[in-house]
Steps between C-alpha positions, in 0.01 A plus 500: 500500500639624157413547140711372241768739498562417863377863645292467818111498491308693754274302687225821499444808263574835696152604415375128559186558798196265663118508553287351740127487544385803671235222650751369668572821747373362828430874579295618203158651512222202479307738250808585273356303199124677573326582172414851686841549564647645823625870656811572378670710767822561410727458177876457601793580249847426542841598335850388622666815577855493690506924602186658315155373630370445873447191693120624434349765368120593407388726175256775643202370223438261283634735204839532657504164588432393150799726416738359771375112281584658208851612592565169675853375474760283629869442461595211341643148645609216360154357438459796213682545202695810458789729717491399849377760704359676145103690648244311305179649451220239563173665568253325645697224513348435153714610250586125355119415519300823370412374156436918402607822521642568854365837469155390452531266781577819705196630418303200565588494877439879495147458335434238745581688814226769411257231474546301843318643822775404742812409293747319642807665688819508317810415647862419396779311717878484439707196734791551309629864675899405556764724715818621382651185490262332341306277781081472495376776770201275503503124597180403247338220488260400789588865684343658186161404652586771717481784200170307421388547789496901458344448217202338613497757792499767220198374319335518824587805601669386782878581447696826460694669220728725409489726142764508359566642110416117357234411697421394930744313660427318840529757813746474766402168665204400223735263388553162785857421512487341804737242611749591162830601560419824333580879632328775455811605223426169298093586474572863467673356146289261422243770490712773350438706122820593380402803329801535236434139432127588396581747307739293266236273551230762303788556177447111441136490559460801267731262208295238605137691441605617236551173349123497446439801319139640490349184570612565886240633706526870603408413862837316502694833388287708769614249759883530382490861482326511839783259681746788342361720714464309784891462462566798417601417182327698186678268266 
């Protein structure tokens, strides 16, 4: 198809996306619609990372873990506008929704975390981890039950962990790769925290923070400063 000067239309918007009925999950809770509402167990964020972030990491509280939301980001594809490859900073996931102050929404989740009994665990997943030449590390899609699947065993207190200076990582052998063609190598990278990469990764979070001014929480500085010195960076 073309327009009337004869250049080519695309059949889809880069951006272009669908919806379905969340109903219409055959594995959904029965009560997910209950007035009462339901235990939230775990909140999951995501960021498409090719070198920086792990296959799966977990904040050590909910404060850090609204801090590692905040600083969410993910290089761009073809589906987003801008340089290909160029980090955007999406926090939350919400930053095209939020209809106020990022800032204040910060302080929202924090505010909310002091009030909850048993808040939810906090956890964030990259698939997008790529070797030297380029390939996924990771083969996604069903297998990513598999990081799930740690999850769930972490908010039971059933699975392992590592510390690390961004958070817990699974343990040596938390994490079921069974029956992938993965070596120990390919999981040891997966897993890995490039510590020169998080530390450029701080200069941009500090531009980014500082975007906000003083309507960013302070929490959010303490938990900057404090991944410094996990780093070893006093930055």
């Amino acid at each position: 198809m073309t327009d009337e000067e004869d250049r080519i239309v695309p059949g889809a918007n880069p951006n272009s996306r669908y919806t379905a009925p969340a109903s219409q999950c055959p594995c959904i809770a029965p009560n997910w619609e209950d007035p009462e509402g339901v235990p939230i167990s775990a909140i999951i964020f995501g960021g498409r990372r090719a070198h920086l972030a792990p296959l799966v990491y977990q904040p050590f509280n909910w404060q850090h873990g609204v801090f590692v939301g905040a600083t969410m980001a993910s290089e761009r594809t073809a589906a987003q506008y801008g340089k290909l490859d160029e980090v955007r900073r999406d926090p939350m996931a919400m930053l095209p929704f939020c209809g106020y102050n990022m800032g204040d929404y910060f302080d929202h989740w924090l505010k909310m975390g002091k009030k909850l009994t048993n808040p939810p665990k906090i956890f964030h997943v990259n698939w997008f981890r790529t070797d030297e030449s380029g390939k996924f590390l990771w083969p996604g899609f069903g297998e990513n039950l598999r990081v799930l699947d740690w999850i769930v065993r972490r908010c039971q207190n059933r699975a392992e962990a590592r510390e690390t200076p961004i958070g817990h990582i699974p343990a040596s052998d938390a994490l079921d790769v069974e029956g992938l063609d993965l070596g120990n190598e390919v999981v040891e990278k997966l897993l890995s925290i490039p510590a020169e990469d998080w530390k450029a990764e701080l200069r941009e979070i500090k531009e980014f923070f500082d975007t906000f001014g003083d309507r960013l929480p302070q929490e959010m500085w303490n938990e900057y400063r404090a991944l410094g010195y996990r780093l070893g960076d006093k930055a």
